[in-house]
PDB file of N, H, CA, C and O in Angstrom:
ATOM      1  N   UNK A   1    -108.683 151.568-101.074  1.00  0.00           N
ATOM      2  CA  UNK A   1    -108.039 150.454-101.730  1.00  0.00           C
ATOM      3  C   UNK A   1    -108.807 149.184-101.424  1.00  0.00           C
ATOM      4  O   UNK A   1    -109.459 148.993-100.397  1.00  0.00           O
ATOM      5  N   UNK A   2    -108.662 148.371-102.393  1.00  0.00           N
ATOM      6  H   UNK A   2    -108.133 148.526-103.227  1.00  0.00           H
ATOM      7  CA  UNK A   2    -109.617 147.397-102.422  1.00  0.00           C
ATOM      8  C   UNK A   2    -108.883 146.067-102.133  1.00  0.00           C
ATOM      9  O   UNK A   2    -109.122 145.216-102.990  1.00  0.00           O
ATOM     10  N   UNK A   3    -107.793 145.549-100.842  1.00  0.00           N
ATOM     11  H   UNK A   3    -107.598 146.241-100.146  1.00  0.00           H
ATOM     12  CA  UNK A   3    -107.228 144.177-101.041  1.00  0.00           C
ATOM     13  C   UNK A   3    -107.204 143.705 -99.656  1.00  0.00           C
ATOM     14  O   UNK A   3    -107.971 144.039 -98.752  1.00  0.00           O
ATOM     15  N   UNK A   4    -106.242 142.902 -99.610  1.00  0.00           N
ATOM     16  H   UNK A   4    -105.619 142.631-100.344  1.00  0.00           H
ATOM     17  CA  UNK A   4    -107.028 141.880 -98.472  1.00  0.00           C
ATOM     18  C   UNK A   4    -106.156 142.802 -97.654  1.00  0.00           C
ATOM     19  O   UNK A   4    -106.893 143.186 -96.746  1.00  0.00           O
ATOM     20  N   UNK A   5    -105.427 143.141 -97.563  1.00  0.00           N
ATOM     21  H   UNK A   5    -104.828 142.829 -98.300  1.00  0.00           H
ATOM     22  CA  UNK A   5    -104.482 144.070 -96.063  1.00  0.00           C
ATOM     23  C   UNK A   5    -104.622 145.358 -96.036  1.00  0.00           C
ATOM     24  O   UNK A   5    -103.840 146.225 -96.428  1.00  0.00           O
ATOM     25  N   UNK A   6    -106.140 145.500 -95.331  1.00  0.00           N
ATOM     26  H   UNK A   6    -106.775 144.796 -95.013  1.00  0.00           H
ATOM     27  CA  UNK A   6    -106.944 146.870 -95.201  1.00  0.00           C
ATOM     28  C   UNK A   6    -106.367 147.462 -93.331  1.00  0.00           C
ATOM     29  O   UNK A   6    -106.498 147.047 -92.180  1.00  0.00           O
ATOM     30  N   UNK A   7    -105.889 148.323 -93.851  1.00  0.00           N
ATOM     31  H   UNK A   7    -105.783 148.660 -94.787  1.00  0.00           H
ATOM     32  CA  UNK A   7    -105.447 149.097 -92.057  1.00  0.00           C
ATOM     33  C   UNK A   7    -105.749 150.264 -91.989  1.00  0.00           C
ATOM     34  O   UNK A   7    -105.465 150.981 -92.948  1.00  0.00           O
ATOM     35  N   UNK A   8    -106.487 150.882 -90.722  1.00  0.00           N
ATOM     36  H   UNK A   8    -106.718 150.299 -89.942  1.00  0.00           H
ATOM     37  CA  UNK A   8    -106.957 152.440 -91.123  1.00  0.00           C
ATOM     38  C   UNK A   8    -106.377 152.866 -90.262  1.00  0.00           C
ATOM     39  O   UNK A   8    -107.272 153.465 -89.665  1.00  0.00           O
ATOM     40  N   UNK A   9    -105.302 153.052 -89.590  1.00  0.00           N
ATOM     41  H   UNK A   9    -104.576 152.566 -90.075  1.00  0.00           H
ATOM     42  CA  UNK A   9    -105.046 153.706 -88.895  1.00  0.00           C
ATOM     43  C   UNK A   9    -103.137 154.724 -89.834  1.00  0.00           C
ATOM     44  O   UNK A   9    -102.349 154.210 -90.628  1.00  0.00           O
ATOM     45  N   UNK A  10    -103.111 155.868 -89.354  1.00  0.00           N
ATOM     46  H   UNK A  10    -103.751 156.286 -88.709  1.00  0.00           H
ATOM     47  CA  UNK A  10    -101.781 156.312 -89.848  1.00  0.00           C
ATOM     48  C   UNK A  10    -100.529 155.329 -88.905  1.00  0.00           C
ATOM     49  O   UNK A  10    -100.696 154.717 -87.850  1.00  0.00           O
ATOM     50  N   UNK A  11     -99.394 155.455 -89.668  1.00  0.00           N
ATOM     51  H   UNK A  11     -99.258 155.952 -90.525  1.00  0.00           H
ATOM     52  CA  UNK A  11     -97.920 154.847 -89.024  1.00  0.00           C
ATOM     53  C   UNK A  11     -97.143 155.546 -89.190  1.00  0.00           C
ATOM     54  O   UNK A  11     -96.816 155.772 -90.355  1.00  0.00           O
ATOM     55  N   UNK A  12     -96.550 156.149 -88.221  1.00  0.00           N
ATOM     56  H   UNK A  12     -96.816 155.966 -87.275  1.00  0.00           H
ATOM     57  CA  UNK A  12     -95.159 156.936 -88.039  1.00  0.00           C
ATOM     58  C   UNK A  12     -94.347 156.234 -89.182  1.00  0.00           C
ATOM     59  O   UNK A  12     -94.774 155.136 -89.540  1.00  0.00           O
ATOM     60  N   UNK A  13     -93.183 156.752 -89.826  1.00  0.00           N
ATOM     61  H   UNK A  13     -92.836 157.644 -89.536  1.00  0.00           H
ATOM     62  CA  UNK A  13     -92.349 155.978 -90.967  1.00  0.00           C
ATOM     63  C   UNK A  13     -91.454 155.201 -90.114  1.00  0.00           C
ATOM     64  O   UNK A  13     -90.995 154.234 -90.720  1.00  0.00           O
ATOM     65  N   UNK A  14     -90.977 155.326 -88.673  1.00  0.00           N
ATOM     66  H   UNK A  14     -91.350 156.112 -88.181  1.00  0.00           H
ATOM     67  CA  UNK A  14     -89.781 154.772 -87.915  1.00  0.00           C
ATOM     68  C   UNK A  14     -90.403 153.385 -87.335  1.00  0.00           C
ATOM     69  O   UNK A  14     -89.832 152.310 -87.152  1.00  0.00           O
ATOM     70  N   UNK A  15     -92.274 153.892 -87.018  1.00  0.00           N
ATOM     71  H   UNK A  15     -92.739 154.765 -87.167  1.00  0.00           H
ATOM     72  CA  UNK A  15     -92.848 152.771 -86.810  1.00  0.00           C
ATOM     73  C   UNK A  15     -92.878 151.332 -87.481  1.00  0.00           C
ATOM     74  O   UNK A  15     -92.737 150.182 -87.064  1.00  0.00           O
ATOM     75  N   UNK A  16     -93.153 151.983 -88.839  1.00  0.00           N
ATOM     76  H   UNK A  16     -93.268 152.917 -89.178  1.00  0.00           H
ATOM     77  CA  UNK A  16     -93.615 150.861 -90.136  1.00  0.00           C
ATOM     78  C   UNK A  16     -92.194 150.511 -90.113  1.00  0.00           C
ATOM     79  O   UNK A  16     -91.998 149.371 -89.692  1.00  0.00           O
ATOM     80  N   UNK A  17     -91.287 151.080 -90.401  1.00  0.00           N
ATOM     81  H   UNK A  17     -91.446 152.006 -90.744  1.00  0.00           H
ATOM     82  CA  UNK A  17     -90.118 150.537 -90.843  1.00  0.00           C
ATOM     83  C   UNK A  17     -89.494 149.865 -89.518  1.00  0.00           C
ATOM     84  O   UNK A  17     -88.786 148.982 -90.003  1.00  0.00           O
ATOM     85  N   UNK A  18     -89.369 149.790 -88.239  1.00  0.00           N
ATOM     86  H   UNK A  18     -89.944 150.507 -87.845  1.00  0.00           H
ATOM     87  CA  UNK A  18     -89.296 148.610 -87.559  1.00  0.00           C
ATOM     88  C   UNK A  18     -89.624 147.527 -87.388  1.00  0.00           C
ATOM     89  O   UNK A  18     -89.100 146.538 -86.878  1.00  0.00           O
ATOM     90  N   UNK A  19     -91.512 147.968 -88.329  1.00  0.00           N
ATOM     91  H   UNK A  19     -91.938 148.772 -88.744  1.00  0.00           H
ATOM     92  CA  UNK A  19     -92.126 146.327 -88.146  1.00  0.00           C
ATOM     93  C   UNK A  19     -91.612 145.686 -88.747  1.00  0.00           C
ATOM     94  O   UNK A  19     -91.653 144.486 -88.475  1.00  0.00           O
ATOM     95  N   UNK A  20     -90.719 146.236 -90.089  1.00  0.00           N
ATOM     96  H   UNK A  20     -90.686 147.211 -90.310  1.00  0.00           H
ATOM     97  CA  UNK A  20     -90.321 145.295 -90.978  1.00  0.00           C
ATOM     98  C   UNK A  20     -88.716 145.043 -90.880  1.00  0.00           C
ATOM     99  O   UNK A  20     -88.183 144.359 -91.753  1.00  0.00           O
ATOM    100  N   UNK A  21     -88.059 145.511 -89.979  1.00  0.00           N
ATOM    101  H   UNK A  21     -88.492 146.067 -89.269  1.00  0.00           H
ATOM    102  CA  UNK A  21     -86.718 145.841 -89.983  1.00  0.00           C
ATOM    103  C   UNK A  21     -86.836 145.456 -87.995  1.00  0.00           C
ATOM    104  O   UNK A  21     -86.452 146.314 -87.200  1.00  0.00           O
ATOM    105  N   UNK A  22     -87.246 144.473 -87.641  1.00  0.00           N
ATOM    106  H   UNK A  22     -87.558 143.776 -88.287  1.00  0.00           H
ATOM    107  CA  UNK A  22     -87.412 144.988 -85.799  1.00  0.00           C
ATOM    108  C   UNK A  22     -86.105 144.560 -85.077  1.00  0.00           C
ATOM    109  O   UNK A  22     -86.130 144.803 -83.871  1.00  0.00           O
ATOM    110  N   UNK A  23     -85.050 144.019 -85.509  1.00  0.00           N
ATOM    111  H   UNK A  23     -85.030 143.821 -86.489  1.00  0.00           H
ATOM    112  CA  UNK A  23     -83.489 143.834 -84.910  1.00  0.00           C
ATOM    113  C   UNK A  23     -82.519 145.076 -85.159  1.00  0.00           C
ATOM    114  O   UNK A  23     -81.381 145.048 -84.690  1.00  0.00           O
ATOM    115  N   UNK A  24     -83.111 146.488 -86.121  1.00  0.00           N
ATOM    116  H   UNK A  24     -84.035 146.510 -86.502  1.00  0.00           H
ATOM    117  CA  UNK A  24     -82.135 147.710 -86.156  1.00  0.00           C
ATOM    118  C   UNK A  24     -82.421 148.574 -85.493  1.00  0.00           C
ATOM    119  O   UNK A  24     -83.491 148.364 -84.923  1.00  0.00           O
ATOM    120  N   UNK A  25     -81.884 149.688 -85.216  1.00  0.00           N
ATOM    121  H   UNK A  25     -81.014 149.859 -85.679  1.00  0.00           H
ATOM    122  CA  UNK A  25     -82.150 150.545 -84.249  1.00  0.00           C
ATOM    123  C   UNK A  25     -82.926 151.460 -85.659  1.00  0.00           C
ATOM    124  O   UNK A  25     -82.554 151.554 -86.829  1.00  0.00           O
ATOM    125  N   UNK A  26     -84.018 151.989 -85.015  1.00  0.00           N
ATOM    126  H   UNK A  26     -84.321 151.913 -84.065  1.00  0.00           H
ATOM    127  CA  UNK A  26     -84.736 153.247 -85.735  1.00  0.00           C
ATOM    128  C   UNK A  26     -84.267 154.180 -86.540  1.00  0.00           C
ATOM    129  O   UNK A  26     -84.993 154.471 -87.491  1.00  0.00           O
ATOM    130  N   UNK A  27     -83.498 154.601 -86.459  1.00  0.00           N
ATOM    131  H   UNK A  27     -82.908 154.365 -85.686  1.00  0.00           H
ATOM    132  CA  UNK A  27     -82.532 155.284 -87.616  1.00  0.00           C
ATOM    133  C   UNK A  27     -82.342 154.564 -89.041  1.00  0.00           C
ATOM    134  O   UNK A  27     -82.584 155.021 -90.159  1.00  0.00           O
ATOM    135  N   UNK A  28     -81.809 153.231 -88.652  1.00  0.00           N
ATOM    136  H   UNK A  28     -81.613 152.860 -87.745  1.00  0.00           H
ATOM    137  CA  UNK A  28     -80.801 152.463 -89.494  1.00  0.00           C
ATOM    138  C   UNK A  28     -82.495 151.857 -90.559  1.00  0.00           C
ATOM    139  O   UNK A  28     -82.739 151.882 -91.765  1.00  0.00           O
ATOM    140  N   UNK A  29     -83.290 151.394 -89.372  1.00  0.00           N
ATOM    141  H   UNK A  29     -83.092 151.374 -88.392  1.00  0.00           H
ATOM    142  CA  UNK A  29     -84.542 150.767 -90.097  1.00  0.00           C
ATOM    143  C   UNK A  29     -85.269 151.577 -91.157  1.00  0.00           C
ATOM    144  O   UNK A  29     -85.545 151.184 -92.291  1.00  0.00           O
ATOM    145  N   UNK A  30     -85.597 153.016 -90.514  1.00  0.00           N
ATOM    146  H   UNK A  30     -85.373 153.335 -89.593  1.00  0.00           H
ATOM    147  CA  UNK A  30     -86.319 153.932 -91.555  1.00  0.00           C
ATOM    148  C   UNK A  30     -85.136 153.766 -92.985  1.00  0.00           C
ATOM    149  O   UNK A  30     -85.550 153.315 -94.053  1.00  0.00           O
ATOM    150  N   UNK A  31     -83.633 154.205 -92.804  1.00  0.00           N
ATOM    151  H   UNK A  31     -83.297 154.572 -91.936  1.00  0.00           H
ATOM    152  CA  UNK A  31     -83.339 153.921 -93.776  1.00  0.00           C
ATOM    153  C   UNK A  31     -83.080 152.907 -94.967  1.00  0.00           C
ATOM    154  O   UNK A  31     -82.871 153.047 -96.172  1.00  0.00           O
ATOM    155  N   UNK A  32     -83.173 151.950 -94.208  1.00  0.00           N
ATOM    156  H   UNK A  32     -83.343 151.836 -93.229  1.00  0.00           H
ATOM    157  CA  UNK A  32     -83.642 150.762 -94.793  1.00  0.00           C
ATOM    158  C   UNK A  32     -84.926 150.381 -96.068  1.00  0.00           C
ATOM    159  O   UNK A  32     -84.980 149.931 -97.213  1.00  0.00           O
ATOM    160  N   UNK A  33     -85.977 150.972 -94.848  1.00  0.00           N
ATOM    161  H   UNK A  33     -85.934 151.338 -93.918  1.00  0.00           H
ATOM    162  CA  UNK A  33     -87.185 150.959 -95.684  1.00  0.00           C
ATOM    163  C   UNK A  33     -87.176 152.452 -96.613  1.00  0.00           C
ATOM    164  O   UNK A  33     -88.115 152.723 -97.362  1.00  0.00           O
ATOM    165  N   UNK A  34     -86.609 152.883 -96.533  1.00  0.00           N
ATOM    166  H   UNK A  34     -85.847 152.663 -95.925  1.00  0.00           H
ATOM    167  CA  UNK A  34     -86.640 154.595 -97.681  1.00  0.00           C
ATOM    168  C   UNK A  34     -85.719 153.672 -98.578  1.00  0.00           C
ATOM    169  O   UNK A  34     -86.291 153.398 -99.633  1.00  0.00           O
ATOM    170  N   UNK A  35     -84.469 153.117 -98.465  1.00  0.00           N
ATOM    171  H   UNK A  35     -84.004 153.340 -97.608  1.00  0.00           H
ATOM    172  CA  UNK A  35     -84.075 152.181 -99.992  1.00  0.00           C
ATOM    173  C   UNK A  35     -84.797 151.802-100.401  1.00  0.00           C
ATOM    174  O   UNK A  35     -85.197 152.245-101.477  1.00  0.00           O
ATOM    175  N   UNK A  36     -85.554 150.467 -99.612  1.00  0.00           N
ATOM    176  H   UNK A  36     -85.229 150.107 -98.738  1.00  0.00           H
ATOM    177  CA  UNK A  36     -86.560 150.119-100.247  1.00  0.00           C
ATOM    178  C   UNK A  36     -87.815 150.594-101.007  1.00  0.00           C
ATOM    179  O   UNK A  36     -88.288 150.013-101.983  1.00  0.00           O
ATOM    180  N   UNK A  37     -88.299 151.721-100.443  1.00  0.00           N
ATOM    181  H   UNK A  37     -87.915 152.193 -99.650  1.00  0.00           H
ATOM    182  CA  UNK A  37     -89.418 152.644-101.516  1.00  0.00           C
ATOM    183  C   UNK A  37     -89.372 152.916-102.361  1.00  0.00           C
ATOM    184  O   UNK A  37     -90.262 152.852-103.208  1.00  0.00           O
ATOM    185  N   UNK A  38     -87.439 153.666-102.552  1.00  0.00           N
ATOM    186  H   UNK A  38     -86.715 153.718-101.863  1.00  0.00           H
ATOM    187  CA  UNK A  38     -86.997 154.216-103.393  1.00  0.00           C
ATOM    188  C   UNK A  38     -87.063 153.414-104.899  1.00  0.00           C
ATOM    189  O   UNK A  38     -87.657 153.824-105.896  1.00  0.00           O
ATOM    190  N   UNK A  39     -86.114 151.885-104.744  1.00  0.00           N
ATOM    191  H   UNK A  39     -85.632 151.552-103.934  1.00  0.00           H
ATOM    192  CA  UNK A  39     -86.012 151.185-105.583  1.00  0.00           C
ATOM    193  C   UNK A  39     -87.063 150.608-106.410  1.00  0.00           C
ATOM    194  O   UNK A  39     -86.923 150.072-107.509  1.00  0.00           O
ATOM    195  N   UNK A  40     -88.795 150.894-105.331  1.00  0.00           N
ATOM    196  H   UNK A  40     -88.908 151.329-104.438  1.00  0.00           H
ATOM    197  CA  UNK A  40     -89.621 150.278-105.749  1.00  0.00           C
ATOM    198  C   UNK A  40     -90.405 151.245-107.115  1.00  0.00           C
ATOM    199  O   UNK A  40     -90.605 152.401-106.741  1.00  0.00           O
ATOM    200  N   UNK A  41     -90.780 151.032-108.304  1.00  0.00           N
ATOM    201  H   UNK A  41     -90.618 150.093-108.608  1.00  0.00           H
ATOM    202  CA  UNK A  41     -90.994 152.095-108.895  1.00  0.00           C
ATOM    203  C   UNK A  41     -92.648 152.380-108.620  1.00  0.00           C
ATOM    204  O   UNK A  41     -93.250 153.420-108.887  1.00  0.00           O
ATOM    205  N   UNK A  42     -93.152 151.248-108.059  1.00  0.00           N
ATOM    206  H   UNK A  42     -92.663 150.404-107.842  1.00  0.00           H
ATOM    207  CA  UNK A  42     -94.895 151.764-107.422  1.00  0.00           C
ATOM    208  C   UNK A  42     -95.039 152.900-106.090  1.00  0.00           C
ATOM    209  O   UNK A  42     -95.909 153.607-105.580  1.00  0.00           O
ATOM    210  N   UNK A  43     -93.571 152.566-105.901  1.00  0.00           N
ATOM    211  H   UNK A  43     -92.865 151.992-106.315  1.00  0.00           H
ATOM    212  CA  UNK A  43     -93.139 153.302-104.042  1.00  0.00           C
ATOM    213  C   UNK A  43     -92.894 154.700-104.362  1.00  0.00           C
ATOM    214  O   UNK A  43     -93.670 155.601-104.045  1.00  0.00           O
ATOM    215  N   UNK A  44     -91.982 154.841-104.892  1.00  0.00           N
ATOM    216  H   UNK A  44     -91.352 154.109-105.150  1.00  0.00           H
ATOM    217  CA  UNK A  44     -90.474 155.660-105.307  1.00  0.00           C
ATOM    218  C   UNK A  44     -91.291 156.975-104.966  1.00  0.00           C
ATOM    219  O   UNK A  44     -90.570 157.593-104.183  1.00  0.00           O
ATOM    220  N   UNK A  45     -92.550 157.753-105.202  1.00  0.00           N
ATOM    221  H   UNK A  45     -93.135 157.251-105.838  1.00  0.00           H
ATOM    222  CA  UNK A  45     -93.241 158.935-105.004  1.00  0.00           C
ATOM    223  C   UNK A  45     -93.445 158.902-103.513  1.00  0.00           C
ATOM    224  O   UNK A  45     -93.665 160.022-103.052  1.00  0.00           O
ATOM    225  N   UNK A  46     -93.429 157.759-102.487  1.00  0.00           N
ATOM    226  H   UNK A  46     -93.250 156.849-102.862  1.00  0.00           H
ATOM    227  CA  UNK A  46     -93.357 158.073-101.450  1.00  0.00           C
ATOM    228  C   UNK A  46     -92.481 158.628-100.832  1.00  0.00           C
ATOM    229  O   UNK A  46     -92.789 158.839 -99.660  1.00  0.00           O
ATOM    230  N   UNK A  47     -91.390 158.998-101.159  1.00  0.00           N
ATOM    231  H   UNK A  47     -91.139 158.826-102.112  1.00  0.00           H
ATOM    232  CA  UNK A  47     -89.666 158.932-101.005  1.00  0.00           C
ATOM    233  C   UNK A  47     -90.231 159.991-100.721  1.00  0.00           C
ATOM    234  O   UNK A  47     -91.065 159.846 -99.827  1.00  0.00           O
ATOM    235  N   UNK A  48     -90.107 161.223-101.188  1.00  0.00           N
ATOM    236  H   UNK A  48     -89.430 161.341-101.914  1.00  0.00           H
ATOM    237  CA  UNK A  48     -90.668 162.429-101.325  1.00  0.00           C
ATOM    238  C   UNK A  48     -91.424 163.252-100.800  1.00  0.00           C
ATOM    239  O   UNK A  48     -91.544 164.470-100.932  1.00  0.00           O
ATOM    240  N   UNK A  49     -91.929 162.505-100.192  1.00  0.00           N
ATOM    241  H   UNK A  49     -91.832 161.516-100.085  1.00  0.00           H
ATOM    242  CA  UNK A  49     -92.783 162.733 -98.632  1.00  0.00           C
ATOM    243  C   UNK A  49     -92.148 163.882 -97.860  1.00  0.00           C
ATOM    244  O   UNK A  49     -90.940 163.879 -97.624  1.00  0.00           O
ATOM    245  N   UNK A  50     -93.031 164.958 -97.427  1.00  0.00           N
ATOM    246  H   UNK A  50     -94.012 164.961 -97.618  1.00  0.00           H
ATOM    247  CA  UNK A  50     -92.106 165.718 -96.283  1.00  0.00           C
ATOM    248  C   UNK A  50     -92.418 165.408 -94.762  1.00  0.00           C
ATOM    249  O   UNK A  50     -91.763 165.811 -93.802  1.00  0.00           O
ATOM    250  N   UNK A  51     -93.464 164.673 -94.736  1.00  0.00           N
ATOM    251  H   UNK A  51     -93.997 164.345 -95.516  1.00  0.00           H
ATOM    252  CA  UNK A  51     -94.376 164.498 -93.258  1.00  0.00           C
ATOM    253  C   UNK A  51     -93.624 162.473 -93.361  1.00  0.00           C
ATOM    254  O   UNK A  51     -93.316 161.582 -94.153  1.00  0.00           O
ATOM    255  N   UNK A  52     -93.731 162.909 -91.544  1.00  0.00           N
ATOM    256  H   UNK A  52     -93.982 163.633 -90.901  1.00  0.00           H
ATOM    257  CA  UNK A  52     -93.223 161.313 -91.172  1.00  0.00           C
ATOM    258  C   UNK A  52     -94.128 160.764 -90.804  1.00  0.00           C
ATOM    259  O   UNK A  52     -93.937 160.227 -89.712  1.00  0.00           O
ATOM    260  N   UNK A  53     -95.074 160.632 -91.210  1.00  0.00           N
ATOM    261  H   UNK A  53     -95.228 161.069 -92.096  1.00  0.00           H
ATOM    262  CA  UNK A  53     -96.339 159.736 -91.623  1.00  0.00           C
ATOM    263  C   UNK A  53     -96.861 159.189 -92.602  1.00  0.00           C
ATOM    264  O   UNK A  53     -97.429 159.916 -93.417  1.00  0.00           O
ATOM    265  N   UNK A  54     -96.826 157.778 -92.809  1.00  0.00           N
ATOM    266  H   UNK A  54     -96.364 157.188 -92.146  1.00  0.00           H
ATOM    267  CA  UNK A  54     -97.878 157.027 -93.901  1.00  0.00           C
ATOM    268  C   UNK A  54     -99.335 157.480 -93.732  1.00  0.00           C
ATOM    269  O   UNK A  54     -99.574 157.956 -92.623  1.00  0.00           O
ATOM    270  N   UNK A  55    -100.127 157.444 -94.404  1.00  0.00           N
ATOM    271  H   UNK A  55     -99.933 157.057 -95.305  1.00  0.00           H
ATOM    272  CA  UNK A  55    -101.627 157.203 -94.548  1.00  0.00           C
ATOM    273  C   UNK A  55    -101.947 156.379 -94.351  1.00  0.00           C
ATOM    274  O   UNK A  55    -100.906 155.727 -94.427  1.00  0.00           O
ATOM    275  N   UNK A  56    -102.948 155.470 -94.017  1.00  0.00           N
ATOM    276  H   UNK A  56    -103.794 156.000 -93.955  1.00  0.00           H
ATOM    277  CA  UNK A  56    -104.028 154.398 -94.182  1.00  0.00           C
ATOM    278  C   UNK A  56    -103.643 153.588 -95.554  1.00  0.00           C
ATOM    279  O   UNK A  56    -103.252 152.422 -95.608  1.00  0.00           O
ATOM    280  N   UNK A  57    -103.858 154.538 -96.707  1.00  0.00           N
ATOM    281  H   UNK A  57    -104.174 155.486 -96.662  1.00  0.00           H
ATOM    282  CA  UNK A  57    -104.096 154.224 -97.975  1.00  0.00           C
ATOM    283  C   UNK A  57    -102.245 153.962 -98.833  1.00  0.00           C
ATOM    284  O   UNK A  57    -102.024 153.242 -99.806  1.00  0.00           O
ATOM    285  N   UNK A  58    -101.639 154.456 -98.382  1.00  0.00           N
ATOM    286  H   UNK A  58    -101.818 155.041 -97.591  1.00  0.00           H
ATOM    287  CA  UNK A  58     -99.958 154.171 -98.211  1.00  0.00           C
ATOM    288  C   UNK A  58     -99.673 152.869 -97.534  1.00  0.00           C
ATOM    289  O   UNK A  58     -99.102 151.906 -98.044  1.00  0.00           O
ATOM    290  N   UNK A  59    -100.212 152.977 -96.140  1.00  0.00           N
ATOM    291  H   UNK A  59    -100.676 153.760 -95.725  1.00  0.00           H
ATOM    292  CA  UNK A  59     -99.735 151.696 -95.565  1.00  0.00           C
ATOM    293  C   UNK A  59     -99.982 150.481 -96.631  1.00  0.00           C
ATOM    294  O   UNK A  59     -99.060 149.820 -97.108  1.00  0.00           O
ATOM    295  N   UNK A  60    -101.479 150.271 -96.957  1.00  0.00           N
ATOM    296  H   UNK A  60    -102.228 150.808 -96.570  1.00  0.00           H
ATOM    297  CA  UNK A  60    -101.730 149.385 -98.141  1.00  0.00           C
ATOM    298  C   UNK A  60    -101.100 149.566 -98.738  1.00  0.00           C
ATOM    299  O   UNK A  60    -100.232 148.724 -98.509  1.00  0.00           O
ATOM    300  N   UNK A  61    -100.793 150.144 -99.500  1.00  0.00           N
ATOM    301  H   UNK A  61    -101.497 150.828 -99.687  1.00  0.00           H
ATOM    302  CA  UNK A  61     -99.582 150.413-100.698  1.00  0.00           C
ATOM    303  C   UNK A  61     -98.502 149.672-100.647  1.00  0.00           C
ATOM    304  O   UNK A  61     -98.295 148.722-101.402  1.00  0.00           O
ATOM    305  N   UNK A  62     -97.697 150.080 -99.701  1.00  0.00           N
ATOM    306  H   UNK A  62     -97.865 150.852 -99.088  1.00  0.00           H
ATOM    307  CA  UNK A  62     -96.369 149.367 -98.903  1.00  0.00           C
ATOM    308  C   UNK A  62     -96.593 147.932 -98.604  1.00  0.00           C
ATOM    309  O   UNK A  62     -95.933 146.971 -98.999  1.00  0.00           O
ATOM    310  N   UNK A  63     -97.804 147.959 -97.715  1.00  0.00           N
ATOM    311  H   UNK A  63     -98.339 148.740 -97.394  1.00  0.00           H
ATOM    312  CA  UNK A  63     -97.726 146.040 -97.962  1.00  0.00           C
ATOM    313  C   UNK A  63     -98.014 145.099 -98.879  1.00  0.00           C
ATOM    314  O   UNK A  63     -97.577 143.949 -98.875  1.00  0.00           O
ATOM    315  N   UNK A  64     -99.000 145.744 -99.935  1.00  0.00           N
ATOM    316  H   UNK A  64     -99.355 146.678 -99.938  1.00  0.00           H
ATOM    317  CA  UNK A  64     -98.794 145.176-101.312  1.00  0.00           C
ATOM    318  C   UNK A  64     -97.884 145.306-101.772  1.00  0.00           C
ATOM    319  O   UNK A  64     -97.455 144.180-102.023  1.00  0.00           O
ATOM    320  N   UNK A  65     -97.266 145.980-102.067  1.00  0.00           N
ATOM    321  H   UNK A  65     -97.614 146.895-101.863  1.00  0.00           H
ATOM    322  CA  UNK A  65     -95.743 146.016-102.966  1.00  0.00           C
ATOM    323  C   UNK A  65     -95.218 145.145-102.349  1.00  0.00           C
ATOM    324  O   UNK A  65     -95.055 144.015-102.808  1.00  0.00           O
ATOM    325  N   UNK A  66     -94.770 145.601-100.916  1.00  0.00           N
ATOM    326  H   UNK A  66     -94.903 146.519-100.543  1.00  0.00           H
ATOM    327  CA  UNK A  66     -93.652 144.321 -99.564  1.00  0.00           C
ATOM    328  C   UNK A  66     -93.437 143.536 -99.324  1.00  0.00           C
ATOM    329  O   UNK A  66     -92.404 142.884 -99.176  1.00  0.00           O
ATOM    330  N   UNK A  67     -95.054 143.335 -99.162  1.00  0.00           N
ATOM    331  H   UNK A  67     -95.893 143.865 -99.282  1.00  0.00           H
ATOM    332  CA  UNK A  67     -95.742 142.256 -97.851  1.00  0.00           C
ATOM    333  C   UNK A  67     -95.748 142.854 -97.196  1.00  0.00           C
ATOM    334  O   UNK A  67     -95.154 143.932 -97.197  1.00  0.00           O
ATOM    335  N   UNK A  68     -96.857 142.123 -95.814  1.00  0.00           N
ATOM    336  H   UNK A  68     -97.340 141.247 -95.813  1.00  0.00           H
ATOM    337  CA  UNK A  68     -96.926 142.212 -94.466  1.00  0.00           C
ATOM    338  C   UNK A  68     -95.420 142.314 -93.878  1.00  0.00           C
ATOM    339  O   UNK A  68     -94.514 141.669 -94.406  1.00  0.00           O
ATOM    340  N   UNK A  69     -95.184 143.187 -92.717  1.00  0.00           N
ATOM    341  H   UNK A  69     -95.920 143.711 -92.288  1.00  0.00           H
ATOM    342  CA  UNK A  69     -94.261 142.870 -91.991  1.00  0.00           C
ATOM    343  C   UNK A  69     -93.995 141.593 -90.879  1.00  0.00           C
ATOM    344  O   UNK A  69     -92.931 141.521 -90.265  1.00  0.00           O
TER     345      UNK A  69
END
């Protein structure tokens, strides 16, 4: 991916979704951010996911759509 919020490393989903959620407890946050994917229609194929890991190339994804956390 070609934009300014390049990250190569993978993120646990409980991870990412605390950065952006960091006052809920881990449970409550992942679900948080899975609404949010869901609703997003650039996201929504992430939902679907069976592994609790983003990619590199996901994480970008997510913070373009998002923002940064």
């Amino acid at each position: 991916m070609n934009n300014e919020h390049s990250t190569c490393r993978v993120f646990g989903r409980t991870e990412l979704a605390l950065q952006y959620f960091p006052r809920l407890c881990p449970e409550a946050a992942w679900h948080k951010l899975r609404q949010w994917i869901t609703i997003n229609p650039r996201l929504s194929h992430l939902r679907e996911l069976r592994r609790r890991t983003f990619t590199p190339a996901e994480v970008d994804l997510i913070y373009t759509e998002l923002g940064e956390p």
